[in-house]
N, C-alpha and C positions, 0 to 999 in steps of 0.2 A: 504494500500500500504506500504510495506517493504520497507528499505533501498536499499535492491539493482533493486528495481523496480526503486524506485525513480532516481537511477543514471543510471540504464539503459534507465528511459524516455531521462534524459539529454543528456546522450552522443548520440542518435537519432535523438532529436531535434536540437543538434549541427553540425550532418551529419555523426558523427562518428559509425562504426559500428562492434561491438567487436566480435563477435564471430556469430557463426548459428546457435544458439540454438531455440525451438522453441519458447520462450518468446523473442525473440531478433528480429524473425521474424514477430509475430504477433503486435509488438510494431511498427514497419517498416510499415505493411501493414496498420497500422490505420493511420500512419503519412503521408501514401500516400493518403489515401482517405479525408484525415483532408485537405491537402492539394489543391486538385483539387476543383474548381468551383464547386458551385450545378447548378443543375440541375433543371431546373424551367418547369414546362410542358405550352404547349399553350394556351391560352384562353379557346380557343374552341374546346380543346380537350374530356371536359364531355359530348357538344353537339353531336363529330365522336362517341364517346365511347354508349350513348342513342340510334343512329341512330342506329347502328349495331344489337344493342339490338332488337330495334322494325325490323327491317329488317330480324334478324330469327325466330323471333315471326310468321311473314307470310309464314315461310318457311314451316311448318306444314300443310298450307293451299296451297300452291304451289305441295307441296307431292300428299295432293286427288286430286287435279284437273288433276294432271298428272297419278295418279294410277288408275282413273277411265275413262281417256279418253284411259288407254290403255286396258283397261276390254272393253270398247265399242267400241274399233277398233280389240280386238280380236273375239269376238261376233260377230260382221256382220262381221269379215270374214269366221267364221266356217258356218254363216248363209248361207251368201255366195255359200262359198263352195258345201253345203248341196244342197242349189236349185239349184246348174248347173250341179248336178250328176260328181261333181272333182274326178277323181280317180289319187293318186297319183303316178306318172314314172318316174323314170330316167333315160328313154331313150333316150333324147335330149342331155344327160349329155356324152354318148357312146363317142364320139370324145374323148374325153380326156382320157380313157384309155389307148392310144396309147400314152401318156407324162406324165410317173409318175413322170419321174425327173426334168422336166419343173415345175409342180406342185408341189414339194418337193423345188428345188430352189426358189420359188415367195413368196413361206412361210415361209421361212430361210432369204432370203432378206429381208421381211418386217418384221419379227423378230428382225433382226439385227438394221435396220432402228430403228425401236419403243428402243430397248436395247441405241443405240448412243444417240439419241435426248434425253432419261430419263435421261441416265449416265451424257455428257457432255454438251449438247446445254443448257437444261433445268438451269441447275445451273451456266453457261454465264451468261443465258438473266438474272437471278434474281441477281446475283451478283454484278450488277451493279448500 
């Protein structure tokens, strides 16, 4: 440490502040952090931090049970399907030809709807 470090620590630690250079600022930023309380974490903070740990551990095993109960609800539906001779129609669907703009609106609303709630609501409720 140089002389003029050493009096730029001083005039810092006495509150004084000469100029904005970046050694004047980085001497600043450490006397702030010198300054404030530490920061102690909680007891039980390694047991939340373990938990979490062993909690994605079974996530892996939540994944097959979910990826294969949906192979076995697509399977007996094609099975399904196969035994009751399904042939697929969309001719129950016919009404709705006659409201394309109904049906362009309800999916522009709930568009909108999903866009607000992501944008705004979402970052309310967390931000509190």
């Amino acid at each position: 440490m140089n002389l003029a470090d050493e009096e730029l620590q001083r005039n810092i630690e006495k509150g004084h502040r000469i100029d904005d250079s970046l050694d004047s600022r980085a001497y600043q930023k450490v006397f702030d952090a010198l300054k404030k309380e530490p920061y102690y974490l909680p007891s039980h903070f390694a047991d939340r931090v373990m938990l979490r740990i062993d909690a994605q551990g079974s996530l892996s095993k939540d994944y097959f049970w979910f990826g294969l109960g949906l192979v076995t609800l697509i399977a007996g539906a094609c099975v399904a399907a196969l035994l009751a001779n399904f042939k697929l129609d969309f001719g129950t669907f016919k009404f709705n030809s006659g409201y394309p703009g109904l049906f362009l609106f309800g999916v522009t609303f709930i568009a909108l709807i999903h866009y607000v709630d992501k944008r705004f609501l979402s970052r309310m409720i967390h931000n509190r």
